[in-house]
Backbone as a ProteinNet text record, in pm:
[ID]
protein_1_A
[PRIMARY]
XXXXXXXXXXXXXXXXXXXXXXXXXXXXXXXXXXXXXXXXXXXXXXXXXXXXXXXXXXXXXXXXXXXXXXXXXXXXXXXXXXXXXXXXXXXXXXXXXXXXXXXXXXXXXXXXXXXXXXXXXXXXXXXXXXXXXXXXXXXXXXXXXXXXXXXXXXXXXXXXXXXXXXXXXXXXXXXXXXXXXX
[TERTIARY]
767.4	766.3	904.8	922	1014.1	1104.8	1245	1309	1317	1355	1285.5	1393.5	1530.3	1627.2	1546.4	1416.8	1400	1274.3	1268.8	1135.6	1030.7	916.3	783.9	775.4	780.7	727.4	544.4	511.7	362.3	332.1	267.5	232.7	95.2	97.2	-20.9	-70.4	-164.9	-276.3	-357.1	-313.5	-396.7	-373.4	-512.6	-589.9	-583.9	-569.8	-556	-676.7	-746.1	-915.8	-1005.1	-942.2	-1049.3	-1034.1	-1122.3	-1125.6	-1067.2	-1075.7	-1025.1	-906.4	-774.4	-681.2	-622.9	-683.1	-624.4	-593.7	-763.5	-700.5	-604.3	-609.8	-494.4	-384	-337.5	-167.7	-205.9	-281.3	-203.9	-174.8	-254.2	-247.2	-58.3	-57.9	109.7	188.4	209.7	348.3	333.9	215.5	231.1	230.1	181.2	202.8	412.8	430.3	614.6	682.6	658.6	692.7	675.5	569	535.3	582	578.1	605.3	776.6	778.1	936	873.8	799.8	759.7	802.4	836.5	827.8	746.2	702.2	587.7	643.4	566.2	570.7	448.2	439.9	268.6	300.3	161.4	119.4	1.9	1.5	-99	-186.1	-321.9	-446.2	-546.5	-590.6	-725.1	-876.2	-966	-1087.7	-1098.8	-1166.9	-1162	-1241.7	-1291.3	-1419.2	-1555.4	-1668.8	-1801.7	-1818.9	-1745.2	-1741.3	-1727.7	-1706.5	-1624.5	-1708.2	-1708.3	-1744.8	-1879.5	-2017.4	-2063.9	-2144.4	-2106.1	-2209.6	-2071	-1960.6	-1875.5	-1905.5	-2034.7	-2060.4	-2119.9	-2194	-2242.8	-2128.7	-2047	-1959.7	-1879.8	-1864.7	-1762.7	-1827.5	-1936.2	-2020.5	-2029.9	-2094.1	-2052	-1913.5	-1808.8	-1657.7	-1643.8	-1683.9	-1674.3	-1752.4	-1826.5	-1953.2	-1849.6	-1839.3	-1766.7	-1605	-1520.5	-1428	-1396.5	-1522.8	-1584.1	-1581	-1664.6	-1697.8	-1533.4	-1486.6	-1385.5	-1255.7	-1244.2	-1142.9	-1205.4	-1307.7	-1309.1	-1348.6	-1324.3	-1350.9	-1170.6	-1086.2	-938.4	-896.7	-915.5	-798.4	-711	-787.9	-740.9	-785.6	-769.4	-772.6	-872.4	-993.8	-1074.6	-1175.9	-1190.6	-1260.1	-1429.1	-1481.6	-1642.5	-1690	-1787.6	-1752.3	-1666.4	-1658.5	-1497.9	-1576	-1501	-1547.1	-1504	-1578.1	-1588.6	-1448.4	-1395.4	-1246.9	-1327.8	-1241.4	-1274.9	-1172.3	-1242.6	-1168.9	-1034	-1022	-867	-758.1	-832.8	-701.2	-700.6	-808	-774.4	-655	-630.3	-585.1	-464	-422.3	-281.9	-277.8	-319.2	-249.3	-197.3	-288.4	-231.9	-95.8	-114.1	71.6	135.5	119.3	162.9	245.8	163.5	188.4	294.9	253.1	317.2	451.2	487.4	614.1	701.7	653.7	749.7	797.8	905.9	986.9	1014.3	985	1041.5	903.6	873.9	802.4	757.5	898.9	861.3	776.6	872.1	828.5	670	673.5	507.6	388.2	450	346.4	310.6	465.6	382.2	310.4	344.9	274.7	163.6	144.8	-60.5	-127.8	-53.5	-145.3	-144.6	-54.4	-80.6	-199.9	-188.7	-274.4	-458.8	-447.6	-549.1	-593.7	-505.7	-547.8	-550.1	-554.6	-563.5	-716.3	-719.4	-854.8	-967.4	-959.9	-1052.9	-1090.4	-1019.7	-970.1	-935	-940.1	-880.1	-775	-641.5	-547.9	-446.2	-428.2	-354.8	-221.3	-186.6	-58.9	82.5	54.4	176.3	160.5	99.5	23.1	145.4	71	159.1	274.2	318.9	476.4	543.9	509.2	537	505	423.2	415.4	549.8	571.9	653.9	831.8	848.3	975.7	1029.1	915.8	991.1	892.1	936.5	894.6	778.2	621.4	528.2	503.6	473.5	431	289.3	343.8	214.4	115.4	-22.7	-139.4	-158.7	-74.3	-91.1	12.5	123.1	209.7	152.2	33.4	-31.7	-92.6	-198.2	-267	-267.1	-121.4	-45.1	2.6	66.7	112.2	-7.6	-130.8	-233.5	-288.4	-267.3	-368.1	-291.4	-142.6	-70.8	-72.3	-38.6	-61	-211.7	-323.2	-429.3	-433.8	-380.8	-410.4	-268.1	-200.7	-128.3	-207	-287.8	-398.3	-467.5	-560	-641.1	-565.8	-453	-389.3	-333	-316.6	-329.3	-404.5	-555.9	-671.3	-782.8	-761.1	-841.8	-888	-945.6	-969.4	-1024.6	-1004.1	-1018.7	-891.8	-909.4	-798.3	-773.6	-711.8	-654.5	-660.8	-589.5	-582.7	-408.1	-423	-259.8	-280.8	-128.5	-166.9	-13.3	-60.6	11.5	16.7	136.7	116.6	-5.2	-104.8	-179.7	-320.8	-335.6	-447	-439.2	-551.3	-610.9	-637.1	-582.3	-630.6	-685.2	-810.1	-868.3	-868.6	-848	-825	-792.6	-813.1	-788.4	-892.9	-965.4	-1063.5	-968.3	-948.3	-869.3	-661.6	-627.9	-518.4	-490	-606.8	-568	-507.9	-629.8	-581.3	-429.2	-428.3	-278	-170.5	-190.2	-75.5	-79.2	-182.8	-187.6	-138.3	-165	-37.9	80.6	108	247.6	292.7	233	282.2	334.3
2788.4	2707	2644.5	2518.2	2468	2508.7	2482.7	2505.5	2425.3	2454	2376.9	2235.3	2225.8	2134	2011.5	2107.8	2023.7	1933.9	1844.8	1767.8	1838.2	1826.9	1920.4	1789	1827.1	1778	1762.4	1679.2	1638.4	1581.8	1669.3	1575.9	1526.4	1401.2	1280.5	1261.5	1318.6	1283.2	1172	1031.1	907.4	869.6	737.9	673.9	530	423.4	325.5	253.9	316.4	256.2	284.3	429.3	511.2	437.8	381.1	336.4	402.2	572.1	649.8	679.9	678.5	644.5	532.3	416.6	308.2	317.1	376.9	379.9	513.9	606.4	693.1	640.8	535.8	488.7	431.7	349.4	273.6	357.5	485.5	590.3	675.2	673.8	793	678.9	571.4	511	561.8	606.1	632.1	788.4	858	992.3	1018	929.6	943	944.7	869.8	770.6	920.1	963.1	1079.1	1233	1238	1384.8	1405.4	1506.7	1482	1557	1455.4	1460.3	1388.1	1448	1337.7	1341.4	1223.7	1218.8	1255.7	1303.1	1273.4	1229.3	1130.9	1065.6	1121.2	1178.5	1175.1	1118.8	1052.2	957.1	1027	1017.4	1080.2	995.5	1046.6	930.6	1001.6	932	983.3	1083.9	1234.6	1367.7	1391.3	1336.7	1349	1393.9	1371.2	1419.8	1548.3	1669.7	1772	1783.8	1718.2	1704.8	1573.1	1450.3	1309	1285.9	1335.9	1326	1209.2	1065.3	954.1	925.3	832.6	767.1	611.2	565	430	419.7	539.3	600.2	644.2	733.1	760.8	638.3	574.3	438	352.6	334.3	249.3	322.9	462.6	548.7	535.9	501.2	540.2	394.5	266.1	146.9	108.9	185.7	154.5	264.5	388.7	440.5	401.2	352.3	284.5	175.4	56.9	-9.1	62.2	152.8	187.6	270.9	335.3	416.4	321.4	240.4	119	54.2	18.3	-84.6	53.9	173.4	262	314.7	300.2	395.2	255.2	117	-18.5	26.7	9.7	-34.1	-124.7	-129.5	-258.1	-225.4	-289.2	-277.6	-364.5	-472.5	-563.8	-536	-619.7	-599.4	-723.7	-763.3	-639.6	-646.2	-537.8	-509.9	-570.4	-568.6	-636.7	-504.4	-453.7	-345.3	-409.1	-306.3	-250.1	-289.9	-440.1	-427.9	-272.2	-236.3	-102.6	-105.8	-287.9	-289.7	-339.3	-403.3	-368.3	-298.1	-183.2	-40.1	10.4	12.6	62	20.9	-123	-153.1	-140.2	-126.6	-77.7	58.9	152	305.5	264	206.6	202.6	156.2	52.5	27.5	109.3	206.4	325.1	448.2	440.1	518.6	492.8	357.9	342.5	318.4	417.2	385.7	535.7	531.3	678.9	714.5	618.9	681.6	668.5	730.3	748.4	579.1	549	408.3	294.3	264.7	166	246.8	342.1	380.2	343.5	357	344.9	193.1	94.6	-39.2	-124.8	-33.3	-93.4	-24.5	126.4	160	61.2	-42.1	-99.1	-229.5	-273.2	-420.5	-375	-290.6	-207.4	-214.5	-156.8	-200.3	-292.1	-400.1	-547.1	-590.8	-588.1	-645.5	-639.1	-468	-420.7	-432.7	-455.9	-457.8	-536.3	-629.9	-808.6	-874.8	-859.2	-983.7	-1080.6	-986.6	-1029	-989.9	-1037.7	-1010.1	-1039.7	-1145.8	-1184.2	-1105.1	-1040.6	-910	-773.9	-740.1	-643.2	-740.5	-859.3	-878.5	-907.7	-944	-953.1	-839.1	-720.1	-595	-527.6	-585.3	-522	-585.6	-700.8	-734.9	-754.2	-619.6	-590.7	-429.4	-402.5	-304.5	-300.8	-174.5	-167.8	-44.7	-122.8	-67.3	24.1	188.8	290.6	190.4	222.5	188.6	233.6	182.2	223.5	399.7	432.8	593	611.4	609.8	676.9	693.4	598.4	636.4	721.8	737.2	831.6	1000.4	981.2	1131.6	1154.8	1037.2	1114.7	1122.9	1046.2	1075.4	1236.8	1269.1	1402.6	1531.4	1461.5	1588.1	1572.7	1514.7	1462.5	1551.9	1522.7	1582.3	1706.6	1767.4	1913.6	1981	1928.2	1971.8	1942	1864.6	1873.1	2006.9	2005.2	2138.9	2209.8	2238.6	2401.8	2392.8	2334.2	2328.5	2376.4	2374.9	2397.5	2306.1	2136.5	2047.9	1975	1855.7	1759.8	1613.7	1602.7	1456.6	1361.5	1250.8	1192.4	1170.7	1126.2	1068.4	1207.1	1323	1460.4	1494.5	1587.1	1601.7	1737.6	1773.3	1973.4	1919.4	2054.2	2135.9	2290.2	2354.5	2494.1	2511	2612.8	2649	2567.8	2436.5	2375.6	2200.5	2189.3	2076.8	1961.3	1833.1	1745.7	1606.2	1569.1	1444.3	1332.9	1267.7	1111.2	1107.7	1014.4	960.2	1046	1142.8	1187.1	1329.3	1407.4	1510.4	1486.4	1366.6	1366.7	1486.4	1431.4	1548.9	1638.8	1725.6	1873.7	1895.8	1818.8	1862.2	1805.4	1732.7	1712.7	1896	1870.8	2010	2128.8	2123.1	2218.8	2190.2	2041.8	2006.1	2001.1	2018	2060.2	2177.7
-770	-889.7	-907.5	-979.1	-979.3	-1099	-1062	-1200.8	-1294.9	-1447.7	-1533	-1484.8	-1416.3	-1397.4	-1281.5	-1206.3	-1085.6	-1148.6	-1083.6	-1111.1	-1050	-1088.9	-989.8	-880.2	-779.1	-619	-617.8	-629.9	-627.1	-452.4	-384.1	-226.6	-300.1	-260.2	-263.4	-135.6	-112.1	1.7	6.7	61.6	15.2	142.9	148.6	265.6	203.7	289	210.7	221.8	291.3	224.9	186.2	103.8	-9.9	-88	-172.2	-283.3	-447.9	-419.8	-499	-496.2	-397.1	-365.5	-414.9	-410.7	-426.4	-605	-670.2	-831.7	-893.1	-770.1	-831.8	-798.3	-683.7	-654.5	-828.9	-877.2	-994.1	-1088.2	-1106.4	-1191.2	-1239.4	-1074	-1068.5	-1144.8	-1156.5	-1262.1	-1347.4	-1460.6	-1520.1	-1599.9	-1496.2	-1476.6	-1425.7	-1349.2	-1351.4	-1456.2	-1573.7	-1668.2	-1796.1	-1790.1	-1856.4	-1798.8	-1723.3	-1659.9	-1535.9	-1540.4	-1441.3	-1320	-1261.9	-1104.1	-995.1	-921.1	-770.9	-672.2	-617.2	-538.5	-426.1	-336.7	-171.5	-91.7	-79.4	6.1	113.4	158.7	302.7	343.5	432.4	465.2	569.4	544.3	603.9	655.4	742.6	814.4	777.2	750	706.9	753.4	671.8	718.9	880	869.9	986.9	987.2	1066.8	1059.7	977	1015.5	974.1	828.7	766.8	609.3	539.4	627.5	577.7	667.8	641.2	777.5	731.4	654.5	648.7	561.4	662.1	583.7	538.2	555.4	509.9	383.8	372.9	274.6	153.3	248.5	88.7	115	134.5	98.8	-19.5	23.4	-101.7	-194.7	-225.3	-334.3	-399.7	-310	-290.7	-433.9	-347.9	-392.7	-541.1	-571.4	-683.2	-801.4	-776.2	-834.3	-897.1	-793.8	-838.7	-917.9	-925.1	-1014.1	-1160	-1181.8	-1284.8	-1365	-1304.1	-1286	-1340.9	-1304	-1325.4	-1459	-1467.4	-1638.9	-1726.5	-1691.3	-1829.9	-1834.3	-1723.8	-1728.6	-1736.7	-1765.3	-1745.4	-1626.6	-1513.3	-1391	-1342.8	-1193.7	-1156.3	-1031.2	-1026	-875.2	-891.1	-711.4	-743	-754.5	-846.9	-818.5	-867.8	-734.2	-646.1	-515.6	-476.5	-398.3	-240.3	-165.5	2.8	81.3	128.2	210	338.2	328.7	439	572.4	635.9	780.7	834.8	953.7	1008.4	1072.6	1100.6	1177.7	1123.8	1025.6	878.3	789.3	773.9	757.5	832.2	972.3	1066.8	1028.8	1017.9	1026.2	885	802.2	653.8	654.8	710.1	730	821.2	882.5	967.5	926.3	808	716.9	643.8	583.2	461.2	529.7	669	754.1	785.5	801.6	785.7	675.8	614.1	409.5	425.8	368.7	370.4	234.6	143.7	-16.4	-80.1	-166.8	-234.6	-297	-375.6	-449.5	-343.1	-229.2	-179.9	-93	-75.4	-52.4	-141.1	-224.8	-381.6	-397.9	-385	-382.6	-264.5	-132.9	-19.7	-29.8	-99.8	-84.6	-248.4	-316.7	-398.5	-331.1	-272.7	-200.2	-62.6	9.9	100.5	36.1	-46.1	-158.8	-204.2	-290.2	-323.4	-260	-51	66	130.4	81	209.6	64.8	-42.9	-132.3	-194.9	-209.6	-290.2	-231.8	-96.9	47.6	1.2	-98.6	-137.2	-35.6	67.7	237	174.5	73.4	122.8	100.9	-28.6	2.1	54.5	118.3	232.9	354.3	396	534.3	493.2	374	394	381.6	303.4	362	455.2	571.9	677.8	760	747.8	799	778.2	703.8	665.4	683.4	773.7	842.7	991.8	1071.8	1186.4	1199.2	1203.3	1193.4	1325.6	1323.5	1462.2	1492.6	1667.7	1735.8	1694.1	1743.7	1678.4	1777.8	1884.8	1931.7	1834.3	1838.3	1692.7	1584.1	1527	1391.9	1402.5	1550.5	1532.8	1562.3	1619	1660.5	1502.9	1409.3	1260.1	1203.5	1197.3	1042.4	1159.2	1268.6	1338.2	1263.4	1267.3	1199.4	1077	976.2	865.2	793.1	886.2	859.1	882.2	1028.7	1010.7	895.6	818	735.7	596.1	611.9	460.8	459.8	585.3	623.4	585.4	638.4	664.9	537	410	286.6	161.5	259.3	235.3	128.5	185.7	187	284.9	216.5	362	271.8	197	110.1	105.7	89	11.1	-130.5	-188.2	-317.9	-421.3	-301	-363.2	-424.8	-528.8	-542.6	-525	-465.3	-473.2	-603.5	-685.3	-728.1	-725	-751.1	-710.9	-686	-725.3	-640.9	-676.2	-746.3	-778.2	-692	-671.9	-637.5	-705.7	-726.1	-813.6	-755.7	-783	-726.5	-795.5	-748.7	-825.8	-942.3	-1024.9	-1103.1	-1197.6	-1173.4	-1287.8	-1319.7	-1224.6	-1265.9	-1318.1	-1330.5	-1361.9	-1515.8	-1621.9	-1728.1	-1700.7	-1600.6	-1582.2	-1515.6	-1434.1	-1355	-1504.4	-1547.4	-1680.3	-1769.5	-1809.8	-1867	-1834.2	-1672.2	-1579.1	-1571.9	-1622.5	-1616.7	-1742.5	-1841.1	-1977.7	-1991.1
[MASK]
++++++++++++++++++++++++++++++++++++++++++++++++++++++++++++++++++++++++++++++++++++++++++++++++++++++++++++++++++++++++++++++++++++++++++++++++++++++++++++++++++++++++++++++++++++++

């Protein structure tokens, strides 16, 4: 546990073409703003068959939900939204992958978002192109580790927060983790 001097350390487990991800990045400003946390993203690739075994399925669930989810919390998600081609899925995660601070992670997974969901590309590529994106084998050697450090965590979703010893998902469980952070 942290001391009351330290900020609590929040790891953020986000995908930049979960749709539930995308409305918890808009969520944490204002969970920062309120609470003395610091983020740390780690970026994850869809869990797999084992965990996700009909990911077209939960994507549209993913997408219909985030809809609804966004005009009841005043966020932001298109509807309706344009389903994530998979290879700019791909280069958005290498995207996200090459951000080292928290801040500038946070505004490349909402441009990442208003890219793969609102085919709003244009500040997505100009932040892709201001730093030096891992090959597409470098992405997939960090999201393999990345992921088995979710597992060995003891999840396998995205747009998860750990705190001490609880789990928080999107944008529906933020309460509770405040309440732990109260």
């Amino acid at each position: 546990m942290a001391s009351t001097l330290d900020p609590a350390l929040l790891p953020v487990f986000h995908r930049a073409d979960d749709p539930w991800s995308f409305l918890l990045c808009q969520a944490l400003p204002r969970l920062i703003e309120i609470h003395d946390v610091r983020l740390r993203f780690v970026t994850v690739p869809l869990a797999g068959p084992d965990f996700a075994p009909r990911p077209a399925m939960t994507l549209a669930h993913a997408m219909r939900d985030a809809a609804d989810l966004a005009g009841r919390l005043e966020l932001s998600f298109p509807d309706p939204a344009k389903t994530p081609d998979p290879e700019d899925a791909a280069r958005m995660q290498r995207l996200l992958l090459a951000r080292s601070d928290a801040a500038s992670y946070l505004d490349a997974a909402l441009a990442a978002g208003e890219a793969l969901f609102g085919g709003a590309r244009d500040k997505a590529e100009r932040l892709a192109k201001e730093v030096a994106l891992p090959t597409p084998e470098e992405a997939e050697e960090a999201l393999g580790r990345n992921l088995r450090t979710l597992h060995a965590a003891g999840h396998y979703l995205s747009a998860m927060i750990r705190f001490e010893d609880g789990w928080y998902w999107g944008v529906d469980r933020l309460p509770q983790l405040e309440t732990v952070l109260i």
